[in-house]
KOLGU-4560 file (N, C-alpha, C; in nm, 3 decimals, padded with zeros to 5 digits):
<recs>
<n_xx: -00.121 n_yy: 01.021 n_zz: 01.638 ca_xx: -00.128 ca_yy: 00.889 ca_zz: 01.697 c_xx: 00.004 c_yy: 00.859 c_zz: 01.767 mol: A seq: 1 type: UNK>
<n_xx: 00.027 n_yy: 00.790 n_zz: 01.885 ca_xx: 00.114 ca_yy: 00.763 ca_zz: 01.958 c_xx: 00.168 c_yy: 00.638 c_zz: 01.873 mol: A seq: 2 type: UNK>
<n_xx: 00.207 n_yy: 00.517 n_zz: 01.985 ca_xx: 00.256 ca_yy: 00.399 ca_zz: 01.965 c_xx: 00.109 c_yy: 00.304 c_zz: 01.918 mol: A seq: 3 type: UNK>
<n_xx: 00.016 n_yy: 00.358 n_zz: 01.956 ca_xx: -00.095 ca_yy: 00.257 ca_zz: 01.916 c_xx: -00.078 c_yy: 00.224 c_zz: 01.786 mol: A seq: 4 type: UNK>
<n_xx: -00.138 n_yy: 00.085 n_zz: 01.741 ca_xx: -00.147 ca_yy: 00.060 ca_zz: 01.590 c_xx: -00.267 c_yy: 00.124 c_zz: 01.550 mol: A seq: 5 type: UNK>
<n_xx: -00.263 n_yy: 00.164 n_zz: 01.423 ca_xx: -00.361 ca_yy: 00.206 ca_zz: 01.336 c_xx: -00.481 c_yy: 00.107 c_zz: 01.280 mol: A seq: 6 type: UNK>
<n_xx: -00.589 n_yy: 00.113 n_zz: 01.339 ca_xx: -00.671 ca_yy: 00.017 ca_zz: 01.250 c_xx: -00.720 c_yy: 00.079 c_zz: 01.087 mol: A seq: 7 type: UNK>
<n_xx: -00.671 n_yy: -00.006 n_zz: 00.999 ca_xx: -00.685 ca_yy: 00.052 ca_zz: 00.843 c_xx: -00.844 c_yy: 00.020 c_zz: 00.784 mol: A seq: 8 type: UNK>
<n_xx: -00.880 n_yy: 00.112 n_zz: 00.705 ca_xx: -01.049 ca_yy: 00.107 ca_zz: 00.636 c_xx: -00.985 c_yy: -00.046 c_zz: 00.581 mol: A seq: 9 type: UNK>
<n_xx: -01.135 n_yy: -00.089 n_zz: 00.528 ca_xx: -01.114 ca_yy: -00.219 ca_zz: 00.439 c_xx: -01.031 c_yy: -00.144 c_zz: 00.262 mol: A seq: 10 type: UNK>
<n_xx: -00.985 n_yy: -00.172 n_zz: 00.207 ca_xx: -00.930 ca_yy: -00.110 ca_zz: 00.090 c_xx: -00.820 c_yy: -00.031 c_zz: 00.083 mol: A seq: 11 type: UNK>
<n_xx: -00.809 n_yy: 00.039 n_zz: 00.187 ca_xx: -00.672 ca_yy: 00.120 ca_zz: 00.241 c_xx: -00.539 c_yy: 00.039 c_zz: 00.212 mol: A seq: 12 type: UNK>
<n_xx: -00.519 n_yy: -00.080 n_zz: 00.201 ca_xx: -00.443 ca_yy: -00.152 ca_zz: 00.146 c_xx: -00.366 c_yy: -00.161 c_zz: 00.030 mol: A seq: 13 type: UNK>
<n_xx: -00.472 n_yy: -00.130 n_zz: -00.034 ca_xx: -00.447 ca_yy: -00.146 ca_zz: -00.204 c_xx: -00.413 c_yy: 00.000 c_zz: -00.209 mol: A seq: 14 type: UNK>
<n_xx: -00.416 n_yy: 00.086 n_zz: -00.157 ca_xx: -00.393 ca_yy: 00.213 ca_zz: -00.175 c_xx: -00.228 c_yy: 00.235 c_zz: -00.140 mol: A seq: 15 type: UNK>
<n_xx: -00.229 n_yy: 00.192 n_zz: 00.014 ca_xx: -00.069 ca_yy: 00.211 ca_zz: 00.060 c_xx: -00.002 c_yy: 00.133 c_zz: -00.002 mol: A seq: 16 type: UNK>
<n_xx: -00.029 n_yy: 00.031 n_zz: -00.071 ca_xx: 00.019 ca_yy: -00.108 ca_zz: -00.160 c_xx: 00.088 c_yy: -00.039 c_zz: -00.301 mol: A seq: 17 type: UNK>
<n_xx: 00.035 n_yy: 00.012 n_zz: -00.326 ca_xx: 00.019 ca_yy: 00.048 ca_zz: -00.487 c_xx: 00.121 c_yy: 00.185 c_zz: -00.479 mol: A seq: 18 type: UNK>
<n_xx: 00.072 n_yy: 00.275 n_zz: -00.356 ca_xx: 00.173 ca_yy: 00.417 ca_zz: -00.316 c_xx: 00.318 c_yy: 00.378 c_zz: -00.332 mol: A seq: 19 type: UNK>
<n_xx: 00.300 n_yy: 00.308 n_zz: -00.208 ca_xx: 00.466 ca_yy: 00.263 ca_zz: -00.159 c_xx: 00.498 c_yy: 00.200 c_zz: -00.298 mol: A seq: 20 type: UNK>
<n_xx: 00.475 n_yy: 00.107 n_zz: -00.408 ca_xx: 00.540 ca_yy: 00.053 ca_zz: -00.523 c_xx: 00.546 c_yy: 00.151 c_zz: -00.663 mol: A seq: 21 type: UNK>
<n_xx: 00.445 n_yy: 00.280 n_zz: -00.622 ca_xx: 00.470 ca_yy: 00.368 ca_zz: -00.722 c_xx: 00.616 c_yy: 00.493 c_zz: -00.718 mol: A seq: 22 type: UNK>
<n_xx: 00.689 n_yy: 00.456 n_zz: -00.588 ca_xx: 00.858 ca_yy: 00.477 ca_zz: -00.622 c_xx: 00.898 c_yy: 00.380 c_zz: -00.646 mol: A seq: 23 type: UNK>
<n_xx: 00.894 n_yy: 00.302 n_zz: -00.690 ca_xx: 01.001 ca_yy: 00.170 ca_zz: -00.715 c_xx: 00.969 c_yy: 00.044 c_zz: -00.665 mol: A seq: 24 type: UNK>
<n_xx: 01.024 n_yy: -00.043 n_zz: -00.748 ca_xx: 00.992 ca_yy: -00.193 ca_zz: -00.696 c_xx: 01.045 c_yy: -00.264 c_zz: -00.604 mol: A seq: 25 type: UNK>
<n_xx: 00.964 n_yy: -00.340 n_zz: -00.514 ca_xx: 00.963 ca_yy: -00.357 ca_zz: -00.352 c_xx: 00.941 c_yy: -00.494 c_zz: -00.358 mol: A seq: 26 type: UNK>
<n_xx: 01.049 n_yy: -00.569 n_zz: -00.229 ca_xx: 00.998 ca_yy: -00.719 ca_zz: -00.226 c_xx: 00.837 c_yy: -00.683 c_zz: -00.097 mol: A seq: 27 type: UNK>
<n_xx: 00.823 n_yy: -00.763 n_zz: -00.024 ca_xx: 00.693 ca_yy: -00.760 ca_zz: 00.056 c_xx: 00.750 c_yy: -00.688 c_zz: 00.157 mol: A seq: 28 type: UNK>
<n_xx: 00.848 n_yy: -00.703 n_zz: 00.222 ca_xx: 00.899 ca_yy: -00.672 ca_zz: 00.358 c_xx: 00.951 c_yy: -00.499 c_zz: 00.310 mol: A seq: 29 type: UNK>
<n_xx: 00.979 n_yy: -00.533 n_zz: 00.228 ca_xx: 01.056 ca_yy: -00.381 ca_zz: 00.173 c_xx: 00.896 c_yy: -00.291 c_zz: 00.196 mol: A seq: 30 type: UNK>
<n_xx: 00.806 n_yy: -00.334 n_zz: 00.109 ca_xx: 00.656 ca_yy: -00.246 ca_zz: 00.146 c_xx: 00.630 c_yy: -00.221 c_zz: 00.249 mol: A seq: 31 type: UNK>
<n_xx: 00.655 n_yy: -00.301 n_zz: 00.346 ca_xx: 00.570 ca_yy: -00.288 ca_zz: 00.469 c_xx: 00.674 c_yy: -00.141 c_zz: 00.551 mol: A seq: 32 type: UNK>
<n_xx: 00.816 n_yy: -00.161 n_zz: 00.525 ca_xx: 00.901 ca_yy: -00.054 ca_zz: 00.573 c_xx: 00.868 c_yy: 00.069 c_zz: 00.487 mol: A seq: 33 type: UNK>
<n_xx: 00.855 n_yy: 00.065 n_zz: 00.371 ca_xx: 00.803 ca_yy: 00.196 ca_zz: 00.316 c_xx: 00.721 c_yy: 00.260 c_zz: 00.369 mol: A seq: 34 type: UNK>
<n_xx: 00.610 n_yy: 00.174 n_zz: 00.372 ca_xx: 00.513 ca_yy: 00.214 ca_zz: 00.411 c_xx: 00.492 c_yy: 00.277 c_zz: 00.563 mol: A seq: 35 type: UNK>
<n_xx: 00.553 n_yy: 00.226 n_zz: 00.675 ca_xx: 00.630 ca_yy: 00.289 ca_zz: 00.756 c_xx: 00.699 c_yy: 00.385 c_zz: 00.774 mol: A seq: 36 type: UNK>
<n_xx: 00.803 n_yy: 00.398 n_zz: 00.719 ca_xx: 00.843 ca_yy: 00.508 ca_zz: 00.661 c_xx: 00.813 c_yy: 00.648 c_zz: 00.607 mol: A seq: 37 type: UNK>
<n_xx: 00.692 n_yy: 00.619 n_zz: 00.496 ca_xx: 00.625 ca_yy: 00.752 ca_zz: 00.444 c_xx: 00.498 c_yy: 00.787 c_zz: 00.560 mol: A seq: 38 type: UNK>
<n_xx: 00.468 n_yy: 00.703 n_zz: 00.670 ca_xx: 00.363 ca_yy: 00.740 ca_zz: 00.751 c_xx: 00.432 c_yy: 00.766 c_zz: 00.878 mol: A seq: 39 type: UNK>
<n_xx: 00.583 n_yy: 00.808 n_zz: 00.898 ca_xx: 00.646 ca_yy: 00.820 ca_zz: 01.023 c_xx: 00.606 c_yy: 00.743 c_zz: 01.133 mol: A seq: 40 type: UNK>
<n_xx: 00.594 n_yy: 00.607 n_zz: 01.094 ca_xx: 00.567 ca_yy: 00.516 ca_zz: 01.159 c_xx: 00.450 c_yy: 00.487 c_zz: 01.266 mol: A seq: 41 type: UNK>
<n_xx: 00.378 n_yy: 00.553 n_zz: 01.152 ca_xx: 00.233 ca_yy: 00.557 ca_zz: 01.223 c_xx: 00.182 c_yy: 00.440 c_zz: 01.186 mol: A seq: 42 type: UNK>
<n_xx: 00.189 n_yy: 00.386 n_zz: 01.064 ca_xx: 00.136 ca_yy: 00.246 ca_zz: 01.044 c_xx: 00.210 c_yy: 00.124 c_zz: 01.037 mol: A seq: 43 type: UNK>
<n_xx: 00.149 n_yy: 00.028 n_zz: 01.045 ca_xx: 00.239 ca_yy: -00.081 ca_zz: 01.014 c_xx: 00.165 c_yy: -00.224 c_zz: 00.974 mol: A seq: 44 type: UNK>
<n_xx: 00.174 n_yy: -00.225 n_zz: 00.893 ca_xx: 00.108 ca_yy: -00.349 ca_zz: 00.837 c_xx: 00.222 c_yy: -00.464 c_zz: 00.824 mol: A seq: 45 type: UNK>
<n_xx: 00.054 n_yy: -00.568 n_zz: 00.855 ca_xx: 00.088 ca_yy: -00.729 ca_zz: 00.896 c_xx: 00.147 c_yy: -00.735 c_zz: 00.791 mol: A seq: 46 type: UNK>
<n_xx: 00.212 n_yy: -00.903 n_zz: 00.790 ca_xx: 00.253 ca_yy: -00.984 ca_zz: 00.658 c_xx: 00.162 c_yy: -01.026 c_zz: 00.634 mol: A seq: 47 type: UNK>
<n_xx: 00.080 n_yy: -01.089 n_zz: 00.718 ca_xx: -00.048 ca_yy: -01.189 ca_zz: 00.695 c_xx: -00.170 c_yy: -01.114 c_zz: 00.634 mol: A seq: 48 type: UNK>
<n_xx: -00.145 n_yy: -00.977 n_zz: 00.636 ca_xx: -00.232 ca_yy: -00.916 ca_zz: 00.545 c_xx: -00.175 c_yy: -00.862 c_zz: 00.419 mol: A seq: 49 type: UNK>
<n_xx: -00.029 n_yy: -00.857 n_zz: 00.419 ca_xx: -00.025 ca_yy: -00.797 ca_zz: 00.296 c_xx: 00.029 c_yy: -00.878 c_zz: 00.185 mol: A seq: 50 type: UNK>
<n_xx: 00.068 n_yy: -00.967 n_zz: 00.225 ca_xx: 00.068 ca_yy: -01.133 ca_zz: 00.116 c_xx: -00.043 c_yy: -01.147 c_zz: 00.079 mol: A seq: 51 type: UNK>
<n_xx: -00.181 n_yy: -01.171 n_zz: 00.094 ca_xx: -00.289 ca_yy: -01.178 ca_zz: 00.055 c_xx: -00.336 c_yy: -01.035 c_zz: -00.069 mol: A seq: 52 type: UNK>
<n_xx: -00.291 n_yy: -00.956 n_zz: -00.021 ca_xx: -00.305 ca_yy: -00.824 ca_zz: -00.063 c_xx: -00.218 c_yy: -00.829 c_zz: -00.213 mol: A seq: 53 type: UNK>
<n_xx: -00.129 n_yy: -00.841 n_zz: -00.170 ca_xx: -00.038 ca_yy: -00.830 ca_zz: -00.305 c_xx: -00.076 c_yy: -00.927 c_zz: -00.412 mol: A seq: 54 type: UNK>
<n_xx: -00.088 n_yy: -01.067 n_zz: -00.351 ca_xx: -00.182 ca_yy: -01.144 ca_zz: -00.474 c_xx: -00.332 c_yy: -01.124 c_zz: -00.529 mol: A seq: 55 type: UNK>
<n_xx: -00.375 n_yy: -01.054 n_zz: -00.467 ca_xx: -00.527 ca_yy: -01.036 ca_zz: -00.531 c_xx: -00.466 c_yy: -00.843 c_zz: -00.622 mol: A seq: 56 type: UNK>
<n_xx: -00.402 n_yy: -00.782 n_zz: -00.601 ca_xx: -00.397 ca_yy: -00.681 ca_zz: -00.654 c_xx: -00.295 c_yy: -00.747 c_zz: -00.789 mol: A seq: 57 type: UNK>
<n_xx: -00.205 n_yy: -00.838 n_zz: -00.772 ca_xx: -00.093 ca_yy: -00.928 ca_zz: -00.878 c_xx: -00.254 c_yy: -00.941 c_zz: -00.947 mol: A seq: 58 type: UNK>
<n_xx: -00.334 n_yy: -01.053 n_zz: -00.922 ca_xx: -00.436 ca_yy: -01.107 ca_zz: -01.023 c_xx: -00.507 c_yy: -01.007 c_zz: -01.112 mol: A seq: 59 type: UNK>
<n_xx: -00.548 n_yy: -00.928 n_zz: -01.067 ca_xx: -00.600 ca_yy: -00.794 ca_zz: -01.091 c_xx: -00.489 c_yy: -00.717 c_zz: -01.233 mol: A seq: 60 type: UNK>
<n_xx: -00.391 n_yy: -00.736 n_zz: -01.218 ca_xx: -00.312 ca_yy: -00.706 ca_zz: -01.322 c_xx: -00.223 c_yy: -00.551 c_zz: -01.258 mol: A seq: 61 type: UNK>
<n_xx: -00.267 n_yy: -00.528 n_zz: -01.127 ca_xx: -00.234 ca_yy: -00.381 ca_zz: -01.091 c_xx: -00.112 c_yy: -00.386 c_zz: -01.078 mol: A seq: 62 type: UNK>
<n_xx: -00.025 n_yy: -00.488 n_zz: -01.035 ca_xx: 00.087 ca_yy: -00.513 ca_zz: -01.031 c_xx: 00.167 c_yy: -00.627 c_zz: -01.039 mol: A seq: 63 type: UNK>
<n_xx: 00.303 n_yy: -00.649 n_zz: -01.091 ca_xx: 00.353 ca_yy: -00.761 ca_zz: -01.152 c_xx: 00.457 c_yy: -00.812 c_zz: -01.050 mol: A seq: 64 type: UNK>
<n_xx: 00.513 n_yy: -00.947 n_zz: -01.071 ca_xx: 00.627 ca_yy: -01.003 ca_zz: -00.970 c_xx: 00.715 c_yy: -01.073 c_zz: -01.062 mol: A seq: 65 type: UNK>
<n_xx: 00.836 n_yy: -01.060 n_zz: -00.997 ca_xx: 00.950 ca_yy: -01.136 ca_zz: -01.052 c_xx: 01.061 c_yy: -01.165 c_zz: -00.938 mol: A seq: 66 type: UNK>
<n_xx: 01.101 n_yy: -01.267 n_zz: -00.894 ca_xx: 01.232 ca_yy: -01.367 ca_zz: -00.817 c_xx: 01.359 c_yy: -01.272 c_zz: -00.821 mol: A seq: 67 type: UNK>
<n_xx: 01.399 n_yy: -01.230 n_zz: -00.722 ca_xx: 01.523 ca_yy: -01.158 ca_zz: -00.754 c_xx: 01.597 c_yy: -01.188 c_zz: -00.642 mol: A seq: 68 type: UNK>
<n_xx: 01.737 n_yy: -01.129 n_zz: -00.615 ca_xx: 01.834 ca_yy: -01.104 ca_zz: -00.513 c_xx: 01.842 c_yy: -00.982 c_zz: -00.441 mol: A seq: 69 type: UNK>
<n_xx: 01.796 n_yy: -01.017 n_zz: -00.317 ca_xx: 01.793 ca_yy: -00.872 ca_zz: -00.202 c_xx: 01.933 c_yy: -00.812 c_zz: -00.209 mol: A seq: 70 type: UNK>
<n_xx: 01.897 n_yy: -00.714 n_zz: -00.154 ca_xx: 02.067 ca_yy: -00.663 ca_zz: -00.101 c_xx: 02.142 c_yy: -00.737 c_zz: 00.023 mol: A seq: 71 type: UNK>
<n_xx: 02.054 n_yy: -00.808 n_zz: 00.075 ca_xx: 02.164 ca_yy: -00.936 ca_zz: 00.141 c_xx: 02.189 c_yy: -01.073 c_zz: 00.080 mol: A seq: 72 type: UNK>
<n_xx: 02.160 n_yy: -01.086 n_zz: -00.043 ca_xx: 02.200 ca_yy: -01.221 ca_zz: -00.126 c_xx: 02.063 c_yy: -01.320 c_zz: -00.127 mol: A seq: 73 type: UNK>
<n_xx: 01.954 n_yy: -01.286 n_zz: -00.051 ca_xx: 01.855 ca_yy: -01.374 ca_zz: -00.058 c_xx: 01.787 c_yy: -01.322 c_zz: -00.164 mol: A seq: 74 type: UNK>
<n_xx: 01.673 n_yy: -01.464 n_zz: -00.231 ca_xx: 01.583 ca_yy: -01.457 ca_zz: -00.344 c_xx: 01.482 c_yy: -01.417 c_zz: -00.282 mol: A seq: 75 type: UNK>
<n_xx: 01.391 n_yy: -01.304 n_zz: -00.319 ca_xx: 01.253 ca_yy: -01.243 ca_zz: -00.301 c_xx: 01.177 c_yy: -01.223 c_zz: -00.408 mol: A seq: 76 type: UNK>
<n_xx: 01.083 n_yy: -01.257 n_zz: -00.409 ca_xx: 00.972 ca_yy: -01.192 ca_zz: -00.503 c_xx: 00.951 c_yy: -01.013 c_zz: -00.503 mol: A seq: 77 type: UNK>
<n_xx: 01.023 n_yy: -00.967 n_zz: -00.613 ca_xx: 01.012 ca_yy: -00.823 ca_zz: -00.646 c_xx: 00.839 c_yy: -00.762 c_zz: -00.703 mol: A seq: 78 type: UNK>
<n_xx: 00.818 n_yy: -00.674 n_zz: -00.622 ca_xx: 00.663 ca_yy: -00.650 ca_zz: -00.692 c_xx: 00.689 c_yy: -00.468 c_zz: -00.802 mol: A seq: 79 type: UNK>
<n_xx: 00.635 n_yy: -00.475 n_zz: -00.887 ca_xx: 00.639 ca_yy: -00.370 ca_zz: -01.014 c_xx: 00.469 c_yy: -00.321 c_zz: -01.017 mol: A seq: 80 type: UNK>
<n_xx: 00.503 n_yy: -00.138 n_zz: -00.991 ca_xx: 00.366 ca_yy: -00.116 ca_zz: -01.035 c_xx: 00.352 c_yy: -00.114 c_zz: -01.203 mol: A seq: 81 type: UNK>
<n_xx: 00.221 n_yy: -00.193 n_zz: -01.219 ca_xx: 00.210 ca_yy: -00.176 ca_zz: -01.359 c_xx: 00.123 c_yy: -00.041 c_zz: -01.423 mol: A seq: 82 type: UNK>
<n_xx: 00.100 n_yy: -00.033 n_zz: -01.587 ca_xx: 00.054 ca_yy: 00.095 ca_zz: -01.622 c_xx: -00.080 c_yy: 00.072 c_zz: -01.586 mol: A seq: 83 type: UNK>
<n_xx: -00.145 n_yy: -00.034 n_zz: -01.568 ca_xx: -00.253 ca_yy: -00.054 ca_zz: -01.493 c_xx: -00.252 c_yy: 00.015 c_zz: -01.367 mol: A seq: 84 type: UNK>
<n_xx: -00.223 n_yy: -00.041 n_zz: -01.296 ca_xx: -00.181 ca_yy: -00.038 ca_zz: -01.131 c_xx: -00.198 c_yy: 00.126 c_zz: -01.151 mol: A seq: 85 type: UNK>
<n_xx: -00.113 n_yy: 00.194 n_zz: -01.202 ca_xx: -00.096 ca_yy: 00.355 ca_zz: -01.182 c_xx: -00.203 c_yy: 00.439 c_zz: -01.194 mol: A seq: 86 type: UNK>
<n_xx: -00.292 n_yy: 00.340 n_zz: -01.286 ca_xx: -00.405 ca_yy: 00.425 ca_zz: -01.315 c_xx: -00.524 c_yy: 00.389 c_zz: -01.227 mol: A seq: 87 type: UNK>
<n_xx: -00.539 n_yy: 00.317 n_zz: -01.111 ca_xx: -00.577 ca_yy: 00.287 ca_zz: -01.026 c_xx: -00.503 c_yy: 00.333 c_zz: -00.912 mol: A seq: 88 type: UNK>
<n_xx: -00.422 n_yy: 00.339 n_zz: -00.882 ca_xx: -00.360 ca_yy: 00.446 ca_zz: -00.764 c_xx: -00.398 c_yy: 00.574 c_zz: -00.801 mol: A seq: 89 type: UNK>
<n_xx: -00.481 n_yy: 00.662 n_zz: -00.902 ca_xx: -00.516 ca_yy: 00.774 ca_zz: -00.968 c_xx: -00.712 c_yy: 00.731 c_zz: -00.902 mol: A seq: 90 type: UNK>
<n_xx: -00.733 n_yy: 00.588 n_zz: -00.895 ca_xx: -00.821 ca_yy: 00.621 ca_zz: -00.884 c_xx: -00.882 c_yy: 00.576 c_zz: -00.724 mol: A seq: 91 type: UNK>
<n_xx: -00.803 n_yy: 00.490 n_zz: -00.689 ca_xx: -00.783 ca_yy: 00.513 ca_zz: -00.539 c_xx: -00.771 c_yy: 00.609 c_zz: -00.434 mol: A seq: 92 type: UNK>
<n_xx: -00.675 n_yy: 00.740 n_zz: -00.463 ca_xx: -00.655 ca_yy: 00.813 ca_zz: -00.418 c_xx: -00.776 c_yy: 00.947 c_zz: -00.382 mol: A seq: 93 type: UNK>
<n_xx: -00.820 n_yy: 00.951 n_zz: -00.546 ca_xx: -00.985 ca_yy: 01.017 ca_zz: -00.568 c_xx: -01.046 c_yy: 00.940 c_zz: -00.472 mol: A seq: 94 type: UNK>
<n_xx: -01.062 n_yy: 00.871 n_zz: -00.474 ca_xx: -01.188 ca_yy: 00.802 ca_zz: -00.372 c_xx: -01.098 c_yy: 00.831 c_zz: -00.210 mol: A seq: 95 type: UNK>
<n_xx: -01.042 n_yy: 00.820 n_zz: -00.154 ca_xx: -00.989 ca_yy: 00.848 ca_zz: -00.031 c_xx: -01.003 c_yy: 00.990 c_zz: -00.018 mol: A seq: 96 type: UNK>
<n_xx: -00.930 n_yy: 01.086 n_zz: -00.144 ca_xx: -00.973 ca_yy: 01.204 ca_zz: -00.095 c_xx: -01.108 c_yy: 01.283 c_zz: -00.068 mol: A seq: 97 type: UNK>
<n_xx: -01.220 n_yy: 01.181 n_zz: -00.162 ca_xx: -01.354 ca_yy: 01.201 ca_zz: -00.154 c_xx: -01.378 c_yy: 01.161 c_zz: 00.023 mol: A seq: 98 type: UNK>
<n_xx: -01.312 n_yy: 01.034 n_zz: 00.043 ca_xx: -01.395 ca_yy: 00.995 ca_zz: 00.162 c_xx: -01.347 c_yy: 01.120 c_zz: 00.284 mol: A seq: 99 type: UNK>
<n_xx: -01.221 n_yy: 01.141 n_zz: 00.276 ca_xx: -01.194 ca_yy: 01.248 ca_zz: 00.395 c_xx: -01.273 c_yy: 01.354 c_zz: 00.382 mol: A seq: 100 type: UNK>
<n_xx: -01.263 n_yy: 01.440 n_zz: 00.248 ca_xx: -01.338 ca_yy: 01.540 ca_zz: 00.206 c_xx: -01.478 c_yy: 01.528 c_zz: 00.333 mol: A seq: 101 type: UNK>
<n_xx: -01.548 n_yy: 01.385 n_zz: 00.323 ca_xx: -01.693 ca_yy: 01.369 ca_zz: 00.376 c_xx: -01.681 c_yy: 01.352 c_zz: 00.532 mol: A seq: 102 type: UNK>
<n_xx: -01.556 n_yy: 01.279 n_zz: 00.555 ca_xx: -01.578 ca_yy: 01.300 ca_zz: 00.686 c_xx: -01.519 c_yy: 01.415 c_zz: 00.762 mol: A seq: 103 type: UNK>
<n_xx: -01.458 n_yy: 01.478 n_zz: 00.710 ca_xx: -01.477 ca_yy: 01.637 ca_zz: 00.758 c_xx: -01.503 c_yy: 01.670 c_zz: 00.745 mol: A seq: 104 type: UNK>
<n_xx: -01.646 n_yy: 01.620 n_zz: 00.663 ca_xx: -01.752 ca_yy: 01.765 ca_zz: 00.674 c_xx: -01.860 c_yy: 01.721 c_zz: 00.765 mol: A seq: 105 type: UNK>
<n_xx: -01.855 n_yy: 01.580 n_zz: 00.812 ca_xx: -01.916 ca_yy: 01.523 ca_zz: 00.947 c_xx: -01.833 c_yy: 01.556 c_zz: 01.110 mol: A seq: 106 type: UNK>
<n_xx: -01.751 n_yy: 01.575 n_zz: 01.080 ca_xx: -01.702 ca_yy: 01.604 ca_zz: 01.192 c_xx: -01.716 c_yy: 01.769 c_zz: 01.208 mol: A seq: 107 type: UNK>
<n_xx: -01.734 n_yy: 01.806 n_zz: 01.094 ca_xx: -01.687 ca_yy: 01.979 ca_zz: 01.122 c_xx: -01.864 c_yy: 02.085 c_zz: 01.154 mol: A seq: 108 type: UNK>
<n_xx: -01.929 n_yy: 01.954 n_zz: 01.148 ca_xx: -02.094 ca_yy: 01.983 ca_zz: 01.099 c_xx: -02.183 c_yy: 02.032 c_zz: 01.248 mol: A seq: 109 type: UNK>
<n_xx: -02.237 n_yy: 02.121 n_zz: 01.314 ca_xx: -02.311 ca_yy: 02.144 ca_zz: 01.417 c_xx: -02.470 c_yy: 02.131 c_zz: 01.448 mol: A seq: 110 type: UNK>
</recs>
């Protein structure tokens, strides 16, 4: 992929969500650069989607928050994958690798 943005599956979220916080705990903005980062800046996700994201996966119990100090002195909400969360990034991942698995075998099919 060039400079174009990536349009993401519905759920793909909770997946790069949960990835990027399974090295370490991330305020929101920090995720979105990870996540950047581990995709060589192939993706890039909104705020406006991933604030929403992070609280329905927080409710869920997949992952936890706590108020902290950035490395420039500001207060952020720190997000923690929980032992929940991990075992759902175990099962997230199965299902993504299932789905590619299928669509290469649609694409590869004559």
């Amino acid at each position: 992929m060039t400079s174009q943005k990536a349009d993401l599956l519905q759920g793909t979220l909770d997946l790069l969500t949960l990835k990027a916080l399974s090295l370490g705990p991330l305020h929101g903005y920090g995720i979105i650069q990870r996540i950047r980062q581990m995709s060589e800046e192939m993706l890039t996700i909104e705020q406006g989607a991933l604030y929403p994201a992070l609280y329905r996966i927080e409710q869920r119990g997949w992952v936890k928050s706590k108020w902290d100090t950035t490395e420039t002195g500001r207060q952020a909400k720190f997000y923690t994958l929980t032992r929940v969360g991990r075992k759902q990034l175990t099962v997230e991942e199965a299902s993504w690798d299932r789905l590619a698995l299928a669509i290469a075998k649609v694409r590869q099919a004559t």
